[in-house]
C-alpha positions in Angstrom: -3.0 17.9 -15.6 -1.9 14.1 -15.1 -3.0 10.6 -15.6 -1.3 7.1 -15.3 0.3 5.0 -17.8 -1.3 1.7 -17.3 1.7 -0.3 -18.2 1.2 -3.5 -15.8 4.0 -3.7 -13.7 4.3 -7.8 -11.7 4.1 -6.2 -7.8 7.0 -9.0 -7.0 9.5 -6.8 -9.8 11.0 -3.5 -8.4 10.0 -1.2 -10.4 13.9 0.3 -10.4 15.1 -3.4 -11.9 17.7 -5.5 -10.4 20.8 -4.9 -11.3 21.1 -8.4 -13.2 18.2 -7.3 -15.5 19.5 -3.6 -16.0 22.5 -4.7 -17.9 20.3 -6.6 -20.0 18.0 -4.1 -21.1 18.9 -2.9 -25.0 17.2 0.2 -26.9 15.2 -1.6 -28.5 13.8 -3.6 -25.2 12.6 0.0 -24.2 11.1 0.9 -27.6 8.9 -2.6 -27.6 8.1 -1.7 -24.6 6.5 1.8 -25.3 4.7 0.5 -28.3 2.8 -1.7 -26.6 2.1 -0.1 -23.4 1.9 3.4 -23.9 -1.3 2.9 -26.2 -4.7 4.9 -25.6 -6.1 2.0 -24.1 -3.6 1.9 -21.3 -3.8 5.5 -20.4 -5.7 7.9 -18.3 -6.2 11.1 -18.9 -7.0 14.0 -16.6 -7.0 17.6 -16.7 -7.9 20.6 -13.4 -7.3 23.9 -14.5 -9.3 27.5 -15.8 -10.0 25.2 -19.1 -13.2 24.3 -20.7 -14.5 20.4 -21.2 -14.8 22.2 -24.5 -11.2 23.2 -24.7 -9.9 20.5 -23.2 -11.8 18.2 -26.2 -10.7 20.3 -28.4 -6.2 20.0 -27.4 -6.9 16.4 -27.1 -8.4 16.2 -30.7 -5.7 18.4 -32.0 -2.2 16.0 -30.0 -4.1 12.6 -29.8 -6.4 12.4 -32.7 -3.9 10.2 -34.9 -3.3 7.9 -31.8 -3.6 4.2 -33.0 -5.4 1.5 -30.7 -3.4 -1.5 -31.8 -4.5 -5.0 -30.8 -3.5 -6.3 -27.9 -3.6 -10.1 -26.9 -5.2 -10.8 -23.7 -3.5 -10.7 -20.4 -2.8 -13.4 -18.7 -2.5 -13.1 -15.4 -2.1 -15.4 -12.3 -3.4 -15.3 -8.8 -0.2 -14.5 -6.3 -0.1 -17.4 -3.6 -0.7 -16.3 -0.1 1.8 -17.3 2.6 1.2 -21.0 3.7 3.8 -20.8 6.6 6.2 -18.9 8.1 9.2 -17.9 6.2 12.5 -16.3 7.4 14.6 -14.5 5.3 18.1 -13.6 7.2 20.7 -11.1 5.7 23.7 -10.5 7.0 25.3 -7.0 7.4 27.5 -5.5 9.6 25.3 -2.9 11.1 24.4 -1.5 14.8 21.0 -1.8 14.2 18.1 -4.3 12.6 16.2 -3.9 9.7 13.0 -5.9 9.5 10.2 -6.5 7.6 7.2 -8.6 8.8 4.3 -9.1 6.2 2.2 -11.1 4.0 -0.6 -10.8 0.8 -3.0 -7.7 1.5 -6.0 -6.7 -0.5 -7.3 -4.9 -3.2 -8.3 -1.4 -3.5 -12.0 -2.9 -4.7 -12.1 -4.9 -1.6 -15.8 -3.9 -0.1 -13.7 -4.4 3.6 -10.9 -1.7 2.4 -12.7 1.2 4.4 -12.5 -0.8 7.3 -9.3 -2.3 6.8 -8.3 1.8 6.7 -9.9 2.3 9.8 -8.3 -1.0 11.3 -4.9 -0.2 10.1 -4.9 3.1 11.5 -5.1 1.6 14.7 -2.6 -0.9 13.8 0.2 1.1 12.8 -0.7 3.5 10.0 -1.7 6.6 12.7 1.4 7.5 13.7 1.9 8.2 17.7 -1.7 7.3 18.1 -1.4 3.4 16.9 -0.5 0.8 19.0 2.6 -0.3 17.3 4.0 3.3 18.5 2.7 3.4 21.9 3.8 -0.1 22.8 6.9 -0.9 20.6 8.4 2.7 21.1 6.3 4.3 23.6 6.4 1.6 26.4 9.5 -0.9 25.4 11.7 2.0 24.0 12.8 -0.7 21.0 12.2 1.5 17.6 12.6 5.1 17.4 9.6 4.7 14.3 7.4 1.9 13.1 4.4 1.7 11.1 2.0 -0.7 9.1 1.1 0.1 5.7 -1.6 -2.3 3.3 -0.7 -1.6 -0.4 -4.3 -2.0 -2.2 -3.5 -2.0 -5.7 -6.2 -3.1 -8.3 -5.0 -6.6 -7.9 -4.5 -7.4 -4.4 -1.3 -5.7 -2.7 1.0 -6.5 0.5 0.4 -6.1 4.2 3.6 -5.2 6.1 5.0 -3.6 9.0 8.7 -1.9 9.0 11.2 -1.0 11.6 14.8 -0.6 12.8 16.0 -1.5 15.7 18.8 -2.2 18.1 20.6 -5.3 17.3 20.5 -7.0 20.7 16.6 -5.8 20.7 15.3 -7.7 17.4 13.5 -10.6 19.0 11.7 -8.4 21.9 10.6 -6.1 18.8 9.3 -9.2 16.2 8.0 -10.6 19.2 6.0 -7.3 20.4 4.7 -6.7 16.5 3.5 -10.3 17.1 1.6 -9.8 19.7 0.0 -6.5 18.7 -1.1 -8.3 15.8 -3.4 -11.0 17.7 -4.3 -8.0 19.9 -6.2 -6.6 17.5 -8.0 -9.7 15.8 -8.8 -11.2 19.4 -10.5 -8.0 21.2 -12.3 -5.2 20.0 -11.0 -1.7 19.5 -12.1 1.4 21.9 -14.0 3.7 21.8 -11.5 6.1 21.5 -9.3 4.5 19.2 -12.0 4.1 16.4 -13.2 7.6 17.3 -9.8 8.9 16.8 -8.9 6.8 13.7 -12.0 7.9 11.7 -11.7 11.4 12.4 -8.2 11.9 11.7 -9.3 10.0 8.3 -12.0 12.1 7.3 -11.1 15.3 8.5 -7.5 14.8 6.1 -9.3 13.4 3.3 -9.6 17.5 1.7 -6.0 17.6 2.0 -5.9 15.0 -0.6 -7.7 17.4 -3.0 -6.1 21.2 -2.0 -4.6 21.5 -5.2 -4.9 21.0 -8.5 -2.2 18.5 -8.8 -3.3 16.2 -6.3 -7.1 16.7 -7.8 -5.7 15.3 -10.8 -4.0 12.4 -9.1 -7.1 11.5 -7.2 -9.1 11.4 -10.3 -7.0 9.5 -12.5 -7.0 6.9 -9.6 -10.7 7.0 -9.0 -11.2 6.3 -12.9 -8.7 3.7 -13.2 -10.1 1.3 -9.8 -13.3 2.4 -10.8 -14.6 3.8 -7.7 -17.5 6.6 -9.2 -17.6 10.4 -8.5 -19.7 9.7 -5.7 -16.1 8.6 -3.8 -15.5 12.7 -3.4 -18.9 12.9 -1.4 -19.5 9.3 -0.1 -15.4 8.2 1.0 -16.7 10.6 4.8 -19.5 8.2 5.1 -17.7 5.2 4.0 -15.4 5.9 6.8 -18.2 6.8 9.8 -20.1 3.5 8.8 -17.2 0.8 10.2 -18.4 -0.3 13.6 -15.5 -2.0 15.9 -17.1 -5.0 15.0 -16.4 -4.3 11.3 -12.4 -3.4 12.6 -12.3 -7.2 14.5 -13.9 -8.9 11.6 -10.8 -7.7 8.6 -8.0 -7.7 11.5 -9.1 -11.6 12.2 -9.7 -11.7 8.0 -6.8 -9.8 6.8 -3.6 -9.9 9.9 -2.1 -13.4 10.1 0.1 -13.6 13.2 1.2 -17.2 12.1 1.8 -17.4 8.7 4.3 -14.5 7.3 7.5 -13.1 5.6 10.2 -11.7 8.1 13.3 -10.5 7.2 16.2 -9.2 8.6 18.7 -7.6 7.7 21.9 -6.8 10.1 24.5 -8.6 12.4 22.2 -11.7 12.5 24.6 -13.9 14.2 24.5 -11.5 17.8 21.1 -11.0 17.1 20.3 -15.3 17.3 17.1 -14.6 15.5 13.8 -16.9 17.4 11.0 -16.0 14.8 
């Protein structure tokens, strides 16, 4: 049994605060808070057990009958701006190694392209030892013991970024190699063998995601909140065979942006002499 609170979060906030705005936040922040957010209207529902739709009417009659819907004003909500240029964020700490982040804006989970920006990630940087950021970065250079790329696809459009440590005296060979594997991608297309193995891995693990009841539940909620249909149980297989390399070229060109991005570092800047 689970289901999210719909409670709309900005992506730009952590959701753990800051520590200026904890100290700020009274009791009675938090109850004005849950009055207006934790409202049938901003909740999902969803129950997997040995129960009954019957029974399972029934319990939610009995503990959420007298629930009030209270009238909410309309959201307001505005568009995030993509990155215009390249921006450099340095941080300086007294550590042996480099911590960087290189991103931009991503997409939404209701993107028609998500399924093949999936696919094309997986390549990327999302398939562990079998993407290219492994097998060139680590693999081949020896500059990061781990990297990957990762596209958060929230119901609003998400982030795009890639993550890694490395040695301090390594940092510009390592941005520069992410770089490149980024305009790799958008400028040729994939294998054979790379798509082959991307979409297999992808559909052959997609059962994993419901072997248990919990993680039923979890999939559920999240098909009913982005809308997706309970077709997506039988149809996300299919969804996934269908991209074409041509599909993978057309997002990494339409969603990967070698030129304009975020990077930040954080470590012993000054003997790194950051070029990005």
């Amino acid at each position: 049994m689970g289901g999210p609170c719909l409670a709309p979060v900005p992506y730009r906030w952590p959701l753990i605060g800051t520590e200026e705005s904890l100290g700020k936040i009274s009791h009675a922040d938090v109850l004005n808070f849950y009055n207006k957010e934790y409202v049938p209207t901003q909740v999902i529902l969803t129950v997997v057990g040995d129960v009954t739709a019957e029974q399972v009417t029934a319990l939610i009659d009995t503990h959420f009958g007298a629930w009030k819907k209270p009238a909410l004003p309309a959201r307001t909500v505005k568009k995030a701006a993509p990155v215009q240029r390249k921006t450099v964020k340095l941080i300086e700490k007294d550590l042996t190694q480099s911590n960087v982040i290189l991103g931009h804006g991503g997409i939404s989970r209701t993107n028609p392209d998500f399924y093949a920006v999936t696919v094309m990630n997986y390549v990327l940087g999302a398939g562990g030892f079998s993407s290219r950021l492994m097998d060139s970065i680590r693999d081949k250079q020896g500059l990061v013991y781990g990297i990957m790329s990762h596209f958060d696809a929230r119901l609003m459009p998400g982030s795009f970024w890639i993550n890694f440590q490395t040695r301090t005296d390594a940092t510009n060979r390592a941005i520069q190699g992410v770089l490149d594997e980024l305009k790799s991608i958008r400028e040729a297309p994939v294998s054979d063998q790379e798509l082959s193995e991307a979409k297999s891995f992808l559909m052959g693990s997609f059962p994993l995601r419901l072997d248990s009841t919990a993680k039923l539940a979890q999939v559920l909620a999240q098909v009913e909140f982005y809308g997706l249909g309970f077709e997506y149980f039988s149809q996300y297989p299919k969804w996934i065979e269908r991209v074409t390399k041509e599909d993978v070229q057309r997002v990494a060109k339409q969603y990967l942006d070698p030129q304009r991005y975020a990077l930040v570092v954080v470590g012993n800047v000054a003997k790194a002499k950051i070029k990005h």
